[in-house]
SESELO-826889 format. One record per residue (C-alpha): residue number from 1; x, y, z. Coordinates in steps of 0.2 Angstrom, whole numbers, plus 5000, padded with zeros to 4 digits. Each point is the difference from the previous one (the first is absolute). Last residue first. Layout:
N
NUM, X, Y, Z
...
END
This chain:
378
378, 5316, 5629, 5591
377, 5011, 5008, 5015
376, 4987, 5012, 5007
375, 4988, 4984, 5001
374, 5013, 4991, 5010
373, 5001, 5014, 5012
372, 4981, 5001, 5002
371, 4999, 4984, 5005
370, 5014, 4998, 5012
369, 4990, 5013, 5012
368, 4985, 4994, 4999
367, 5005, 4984, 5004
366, 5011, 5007, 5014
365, 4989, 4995, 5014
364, 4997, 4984, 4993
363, 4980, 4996, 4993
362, 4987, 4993, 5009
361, 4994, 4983, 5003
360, 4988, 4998, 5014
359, 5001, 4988, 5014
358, 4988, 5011, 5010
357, 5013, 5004, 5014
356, 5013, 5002, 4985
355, 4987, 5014, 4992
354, 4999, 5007, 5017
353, 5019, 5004, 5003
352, 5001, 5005, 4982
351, 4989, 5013, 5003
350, 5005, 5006, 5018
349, 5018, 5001, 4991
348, 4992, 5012, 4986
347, 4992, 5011, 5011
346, 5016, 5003, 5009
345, 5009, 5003, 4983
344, 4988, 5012, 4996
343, 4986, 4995, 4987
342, 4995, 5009, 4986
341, 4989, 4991, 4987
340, 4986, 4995, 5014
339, 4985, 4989, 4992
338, 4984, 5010, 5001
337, 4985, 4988, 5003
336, 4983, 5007, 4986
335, 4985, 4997, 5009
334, 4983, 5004, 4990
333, 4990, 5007, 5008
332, 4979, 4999, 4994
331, 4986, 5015, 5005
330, 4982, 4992, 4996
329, 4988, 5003, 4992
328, 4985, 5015, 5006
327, 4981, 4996, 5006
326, 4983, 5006, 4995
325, 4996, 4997, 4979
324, 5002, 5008, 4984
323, 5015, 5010, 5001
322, 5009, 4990, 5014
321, 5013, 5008, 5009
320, 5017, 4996, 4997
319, 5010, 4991, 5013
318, 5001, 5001, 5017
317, 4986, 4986, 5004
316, 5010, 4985, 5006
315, 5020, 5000, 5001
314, 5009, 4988, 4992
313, 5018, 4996, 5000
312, 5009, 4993, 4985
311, 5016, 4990, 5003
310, 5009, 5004, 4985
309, 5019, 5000, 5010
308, 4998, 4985, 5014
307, 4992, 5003, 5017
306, 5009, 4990, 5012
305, 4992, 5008, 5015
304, 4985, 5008, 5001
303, 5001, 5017, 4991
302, 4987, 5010, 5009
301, 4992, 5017, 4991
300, 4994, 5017, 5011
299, 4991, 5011, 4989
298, 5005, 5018, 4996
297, 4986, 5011, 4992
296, 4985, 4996, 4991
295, 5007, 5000, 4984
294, 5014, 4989, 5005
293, 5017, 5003, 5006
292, 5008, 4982, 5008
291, 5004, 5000, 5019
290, 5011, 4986, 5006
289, 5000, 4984, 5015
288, 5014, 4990, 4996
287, 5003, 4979, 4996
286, 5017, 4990, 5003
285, 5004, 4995, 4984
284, 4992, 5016, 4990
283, 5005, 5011, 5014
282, 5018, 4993, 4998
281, 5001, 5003, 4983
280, 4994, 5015, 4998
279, 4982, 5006, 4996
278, 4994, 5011, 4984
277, 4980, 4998, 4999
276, 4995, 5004, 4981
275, 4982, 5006, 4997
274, 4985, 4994, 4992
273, 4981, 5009, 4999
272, 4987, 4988, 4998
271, 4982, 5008, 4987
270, 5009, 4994, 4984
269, 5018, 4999, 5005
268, 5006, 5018, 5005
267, 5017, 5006, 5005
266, 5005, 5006, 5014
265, 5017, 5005, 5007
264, 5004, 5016, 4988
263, 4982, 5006, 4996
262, 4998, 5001, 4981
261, 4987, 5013, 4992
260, 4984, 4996, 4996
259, 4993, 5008, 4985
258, 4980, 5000, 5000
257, 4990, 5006, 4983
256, 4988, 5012, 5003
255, 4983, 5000, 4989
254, 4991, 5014, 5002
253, 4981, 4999, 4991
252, 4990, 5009, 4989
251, 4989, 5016, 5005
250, 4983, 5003, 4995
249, 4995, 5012, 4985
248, 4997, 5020, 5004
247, 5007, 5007, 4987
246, 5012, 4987, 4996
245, 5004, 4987, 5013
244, 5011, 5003, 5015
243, 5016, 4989, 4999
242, 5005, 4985, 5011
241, 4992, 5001, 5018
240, 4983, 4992, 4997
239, 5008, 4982, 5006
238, 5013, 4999, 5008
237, 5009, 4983, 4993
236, 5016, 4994, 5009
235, 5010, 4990, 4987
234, 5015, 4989, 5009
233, 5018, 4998, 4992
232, 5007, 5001, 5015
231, 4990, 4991, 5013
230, 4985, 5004, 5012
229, 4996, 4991, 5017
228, 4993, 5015, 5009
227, 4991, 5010, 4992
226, 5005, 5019, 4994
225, 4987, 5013, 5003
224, 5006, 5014, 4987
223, 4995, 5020, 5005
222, 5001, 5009, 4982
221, 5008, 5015, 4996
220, 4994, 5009, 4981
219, 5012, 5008, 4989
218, 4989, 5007, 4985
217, 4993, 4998, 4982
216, 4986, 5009, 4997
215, 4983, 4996, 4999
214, 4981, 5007, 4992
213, 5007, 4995, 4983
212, 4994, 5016, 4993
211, 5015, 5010, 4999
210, 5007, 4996, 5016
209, 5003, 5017, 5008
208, 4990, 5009, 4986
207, 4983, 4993, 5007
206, 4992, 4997, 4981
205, 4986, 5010, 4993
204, 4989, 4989, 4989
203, 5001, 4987, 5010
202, 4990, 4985, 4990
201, 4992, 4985, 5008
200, 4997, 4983, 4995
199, 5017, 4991, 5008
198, 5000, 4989, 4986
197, 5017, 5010, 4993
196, 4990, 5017, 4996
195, 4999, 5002, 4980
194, 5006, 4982, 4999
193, 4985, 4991, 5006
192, 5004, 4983, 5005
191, 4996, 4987, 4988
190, 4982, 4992, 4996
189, 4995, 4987, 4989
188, 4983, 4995, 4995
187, 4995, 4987, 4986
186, 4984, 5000, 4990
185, 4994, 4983, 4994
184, 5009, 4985, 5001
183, 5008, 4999, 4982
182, 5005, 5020, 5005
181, 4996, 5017, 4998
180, 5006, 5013, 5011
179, 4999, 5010, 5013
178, 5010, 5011, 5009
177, 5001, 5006, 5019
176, 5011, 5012, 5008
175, 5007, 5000, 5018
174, 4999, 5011, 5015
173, 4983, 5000, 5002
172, 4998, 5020, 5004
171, 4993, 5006, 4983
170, 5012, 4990, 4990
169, 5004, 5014, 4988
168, 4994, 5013, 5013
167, 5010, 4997, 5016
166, 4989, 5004, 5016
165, 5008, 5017, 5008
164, 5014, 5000, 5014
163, 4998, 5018, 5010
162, 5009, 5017, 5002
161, 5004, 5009, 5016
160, 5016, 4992, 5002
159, 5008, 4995, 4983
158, 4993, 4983, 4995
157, 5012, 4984, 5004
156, 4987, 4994, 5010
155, 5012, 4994, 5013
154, 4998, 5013, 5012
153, 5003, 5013, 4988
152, 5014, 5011, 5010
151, 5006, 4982, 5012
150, 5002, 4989, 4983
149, 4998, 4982, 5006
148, 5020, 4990, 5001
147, 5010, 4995, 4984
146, 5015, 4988, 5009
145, 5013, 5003, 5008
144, 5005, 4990, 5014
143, 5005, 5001, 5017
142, 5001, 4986, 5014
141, 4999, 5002, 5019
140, 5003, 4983, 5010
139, 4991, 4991, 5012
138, 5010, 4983, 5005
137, 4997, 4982, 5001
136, 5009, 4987, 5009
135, 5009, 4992, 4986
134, 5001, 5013, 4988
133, 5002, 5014, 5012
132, 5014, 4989, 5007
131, 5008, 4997, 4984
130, 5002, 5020, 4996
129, 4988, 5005, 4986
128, 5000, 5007, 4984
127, 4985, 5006, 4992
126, 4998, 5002, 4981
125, 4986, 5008, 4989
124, 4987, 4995, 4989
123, 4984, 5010, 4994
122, 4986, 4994, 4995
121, 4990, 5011, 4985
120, 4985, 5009, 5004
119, 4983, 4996, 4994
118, 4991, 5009, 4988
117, 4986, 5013, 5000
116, 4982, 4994, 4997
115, 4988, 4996, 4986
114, 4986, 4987, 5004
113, 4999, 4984, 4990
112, 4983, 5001, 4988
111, 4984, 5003, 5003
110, 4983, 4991, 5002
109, 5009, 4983, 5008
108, 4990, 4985, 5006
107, 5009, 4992, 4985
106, 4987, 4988, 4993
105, 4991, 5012, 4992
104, 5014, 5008, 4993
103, 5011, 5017, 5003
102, 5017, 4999, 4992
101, 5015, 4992, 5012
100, 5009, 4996, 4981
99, 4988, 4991, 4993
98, 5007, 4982, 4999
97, 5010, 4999, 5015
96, 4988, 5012, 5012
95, 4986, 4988, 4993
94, 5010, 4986, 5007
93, 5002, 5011, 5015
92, 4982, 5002, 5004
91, 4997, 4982, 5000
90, 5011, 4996, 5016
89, 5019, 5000, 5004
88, 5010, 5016, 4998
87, 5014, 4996, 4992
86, 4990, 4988, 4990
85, 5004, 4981, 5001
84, 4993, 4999, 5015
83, 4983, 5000, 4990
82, 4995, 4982, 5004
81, 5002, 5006, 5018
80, 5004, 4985, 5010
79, 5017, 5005, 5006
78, 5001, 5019, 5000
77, 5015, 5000, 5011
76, 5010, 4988, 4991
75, 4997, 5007, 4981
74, 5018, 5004, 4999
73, 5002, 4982, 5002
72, 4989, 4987, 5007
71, 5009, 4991, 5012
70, 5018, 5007, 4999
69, 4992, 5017, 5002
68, 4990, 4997, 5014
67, 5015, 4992, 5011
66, 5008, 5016, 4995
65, 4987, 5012, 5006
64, 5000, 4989, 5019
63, 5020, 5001, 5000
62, 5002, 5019, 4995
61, 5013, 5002, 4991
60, 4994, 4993, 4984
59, 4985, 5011, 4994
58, 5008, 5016, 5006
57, 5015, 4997, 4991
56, 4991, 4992, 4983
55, 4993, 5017, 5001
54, 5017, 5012, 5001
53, 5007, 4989, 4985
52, 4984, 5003, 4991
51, 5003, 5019, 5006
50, 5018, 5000, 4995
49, 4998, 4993, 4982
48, 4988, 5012, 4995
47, 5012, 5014, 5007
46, 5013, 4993, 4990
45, 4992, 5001, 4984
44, 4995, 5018, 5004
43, 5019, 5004, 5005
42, 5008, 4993, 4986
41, 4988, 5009, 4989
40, 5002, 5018, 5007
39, 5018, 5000, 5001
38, 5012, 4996, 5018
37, 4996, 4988, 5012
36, 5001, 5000, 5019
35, 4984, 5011, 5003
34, 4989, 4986, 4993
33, 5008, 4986, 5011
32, 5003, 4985, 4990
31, 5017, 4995, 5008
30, 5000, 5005, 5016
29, 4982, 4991, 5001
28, 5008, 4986, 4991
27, 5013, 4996, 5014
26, 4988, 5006, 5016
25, 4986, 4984, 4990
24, 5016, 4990, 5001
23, 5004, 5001, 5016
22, 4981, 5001, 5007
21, 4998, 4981, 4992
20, 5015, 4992, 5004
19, 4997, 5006, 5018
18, 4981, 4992, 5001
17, 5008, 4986, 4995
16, 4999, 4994, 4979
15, 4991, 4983, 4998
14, 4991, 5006, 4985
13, 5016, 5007, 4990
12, 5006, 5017, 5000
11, 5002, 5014, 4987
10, 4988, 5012, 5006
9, 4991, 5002, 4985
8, 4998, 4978, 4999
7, 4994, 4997, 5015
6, 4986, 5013, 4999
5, 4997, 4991, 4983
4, 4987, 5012, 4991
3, 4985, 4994, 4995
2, 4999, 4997, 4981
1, 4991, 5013, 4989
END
């Protein structure tokens, strides 16, 4: 079979950021997710899809895993192995390919995969956050619902004072073999058991609270760290936090996706924060000393004199926090010189008396005036 084209899955090309990368792979993931598809077969091809998609992730996002991957390929981490090919790497695994994991004498095996109890599914939720808890950081409560460990059986899923007994089709494997003839001699596949689901056990009296499954679905509150620097549309992953496994089985993972709301003066510019510095005229020509609203409180700003509109002002290390790394960004003002639109007449003469000290053109007293008479009359 071909390897796969991490690149490719994810719908990106090979010079993709770091950002293009997580946006497409939160895209698809939406998309393919199991639990979001209706019908047996939609959902099965799907969830094939999702976990290559979910691998060529894990492969990419990380810098170190990536540089391995465009080297050598799905193969990277197992470079020089003349077995990489083989999802396990080494000789045992080619006869794992060809005999179905049967015992061989080149296998270092005597039995077959061991039977156990599933794992849980992940669970997904949202969290919404203000723009400061994003920005700084913030602990929040979250509750999902999701299927938690059966308190009556413990998780077994057998009714309280019975037991779990060894599965007799597959006498506690979990799977069944068959063997057949082939032109290379006898061939061994196996499947999992369907008389107990792979788990290799049997309950022949079931915990009547969960019928069997040894979990219930139920509201459960979880305590959320949230790091500073994180931005709407961020994934935080918790991991053993998603749903308990049947009977017994080990938990999946929580995955919460961030939504930031809007703060009314800042905005966000990768890990700067902007915001709009109204001044008047004269404080833009002749400078002020004012306070601007920032995270961390009021901070005192200086105009110097003659500042134009769009001046930006910078202000070091009052930006976002890096996820990654010490240090914030920056905090940037941009200035934004209020022209005056209702003058009194006093105003006005001091105006005029200042545009004539500058040699200045301005327009007749009665300009205005004149002008909107005219237009009544077209």
């Amino acid at each position: 079979m071909a390897e796969e084209d991490y690149y490719a899955l994810l719908g990106v090309n090979r010079n993709a950021t770091e950002d293009e990368i997580k946006r497409a792979y939160r895209k698809l993931a939406r998309e393919l997710h199991p639990d979001s598809h209706a019908g047996a077969a939609a959902a099965g091809n799907n969830e094939e899809r999702f976990k290559l998609v979910n691998r060529a992730y894990e492969a990419l996002k990380d810098p170190e895993r990536r540089r391995q991957y465009d080297m050598f390929g799905t193969g990277g981490e197992r470079a020089g192995d003349p077995f990489a090919g083989f999802a396990g790497g080494g000789l045992g695994d080619i006869f794992d390919a060809f005999f179905g994991g049967a015992a061989g004498p080149f296998t270092g095996r005597g039995q077959g995969r061991q039977g156990g109890p599933p794992a849980g599914e992940n669970v997904e939720a949202l969290l919404d956050l203000e723009f400061h808890e994003a920005v700084l950081g913030a602990e929040k409560e979250v509750t999902v619902r999701a299927a938690m460990t059966c308190e009556t059986c413990s998780g077994t899923g057998a009714r309280p004072g019975t037991t779990v007994v060894t599965c007799t089709t597959c006498n506690g494997s979990g799977e069944i073999r068959r063997v057949r003839q082939s032109l290379l001699g006898q061939m061994v596949t196996s499947s999992p058991c369907p008389h107990c689901g792979g788990t290799g056990q049997e309950i022949p009296s079931p915990c009547t609270d969960c019928r069997g499954q040894g979990r219930r679905m139920e509201d459960r509150a979880y305590t959320v760290d949230v790091p500073a620097g994180v931005d709407d549309g961020s994934t935080l992953r918790l991991s053993n936090r998603g749903s308990s496994g049947p009977r017994g089985g080990p938990p999946g993972d929580l995955y919460l996706h961030l939504r930031v709301r809007p703060h009314p003066l800042l905005s966000r510019d990768g890990v700067d924060l902007r915001t709009d510095l109204h001044v008047t005229m004269a404080q833009a020509a002749l400078g002020a000393q004012l306070t601007v609203e920032t995270l961390d409180g009021p901070q005192e700003i200086t105009v110097p004199p003659g500042t134009p509109t769009g001046q930006e002002l910078r202000f070091r290390g009052q930006g976002v926090p890096h996820l990654q790394r010490r240090g914030r960004g920056d905090l940037l003002v941009t200035v934004a010189v209020e022209t005056p639109t209702e003058l009194t007449a006093a105003q006005e003469d001091l105006l005029r008396r200042f545009a004539a000290a500058r040699g200045e053109d301005v327009a007749p007293p009665d300009a205005g005036l004149l002008s909107r008479i005219r237009g009544a009359f077209k």
